[in-house]
C-alpha positions, 0 to 999 in steps of 0.5 A: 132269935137272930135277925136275918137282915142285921144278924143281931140276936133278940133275947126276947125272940119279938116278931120285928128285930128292935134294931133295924124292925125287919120281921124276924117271926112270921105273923101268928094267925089267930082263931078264924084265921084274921089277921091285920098287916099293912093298915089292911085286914085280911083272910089267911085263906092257906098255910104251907111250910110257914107261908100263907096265902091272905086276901083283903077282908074288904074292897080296897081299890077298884080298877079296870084289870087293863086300859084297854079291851083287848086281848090280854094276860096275867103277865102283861096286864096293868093289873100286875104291873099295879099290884107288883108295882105302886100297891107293893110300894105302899108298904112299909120296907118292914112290911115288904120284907115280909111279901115274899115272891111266887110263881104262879101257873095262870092255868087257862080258863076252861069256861069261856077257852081263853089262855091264861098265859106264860108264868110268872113270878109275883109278890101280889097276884089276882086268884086263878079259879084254883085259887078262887076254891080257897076263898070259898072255905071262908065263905062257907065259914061264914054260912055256917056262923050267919054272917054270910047269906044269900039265895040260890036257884036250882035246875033238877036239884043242881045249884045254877046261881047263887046271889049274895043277899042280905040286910044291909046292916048284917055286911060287915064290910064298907066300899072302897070310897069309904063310905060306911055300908051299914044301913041307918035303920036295921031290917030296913035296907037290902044290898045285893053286892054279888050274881053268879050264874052257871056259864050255860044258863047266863041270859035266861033269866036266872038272875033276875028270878033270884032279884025278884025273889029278894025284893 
């Protein structure tokens, strides 16, 4: 296979070029779609024309999205210019070579009527709400095999809240201060790591009912 940066061939068609290590073959996606690039694991959350789309499997930074509260969008937001800046630069050149840049619509957000912006072009971005669909397919997956578990409350049979909710020696994830979630005696420990309440029943006490019914 021939490499597209230093055009020399590779008899034994390997992912990375053995003469200059750019990637040659994009990452194989195992069963479960995990795969391991940059010192990170990630989701593949979608594939198209031999692209995919991956998310951190766990919390690696935390960072306010602006210096400031005020208002702001995607386009001129601390968190891009982090993300597109000081965070890509942490790579490999090997490993840059292979983020490629895309252009996002930041559609505007239709609960609360704010403007999601002008478009723009990136290599690492936050998910839109569209994008956000994606990640529940794994979540889903994860439902489905035990791993993921929660609560929901429900209004006339429509779900209006949903709180991750678990033994705490089931999360298979650690925080970002690299301190290790794993509880030191199992079925002993609860953690509550996430709330979700329909935008119309938020301050009415939903989530508080689901905490009260955890603990």
């Amino acid at each position: 296979m021939l490499c597209p940066k230093c055009k020399k061939d590779d008899p034994q068609n390997r992912e990375m070029c053995p003469d200059c290590g750019y990637p040659v073959k994009p990452i194989p996606v195992p069963p479960g779609g995990k795969i391991q690039f940059g010192g990170y694991d990630w989701f593949a959350l979608d594939k198209q024309d031999g692209k995919t789309l991956i998310i951190t499997e766990k919390v690696i930074d935390k960072r306010p999205y602006h210096h400031e509260e005020t208002e702001i969008t995607w386009e001129t937001s601390d968190m891009r210019k982090y993300l597109n800046g000081e965070f890509y630069d942490s790579f490999s050149e090997a490993d840059r070579a292979r983020i490629i840049e895309v252009t996002n619509e930041n559609p505007d957000n239709p609960w609360y009527g704010t403007s999601g912006g002008n478009q723009t072009t990136d290599r690492i971005f936050l998910l839109s709400i569209d994008g956000g669909q994606l990640s529940r397919k794994i979540a889903e997956q994860q439902i489905e095999a035990g791993i993921l578990c929660g609560y929901l409350a429900f209004v006339d049979g429509v779900a209006i809240g949903w709180c991750n909710a678990n033994d705490r020696a089931n999360f298979p994830v650690e925080p970002c201060t690299d301190t290790h979630f794993y509880a030191p005696a199992e079925k002993r420990e609860k953690a509550v790591v996430c709330f979700e309440i329909a935008p119309e029943f938020r301050g009415k006490g939903v989530a508080t009912a689901l905490l009260y019914m955890i603990i």
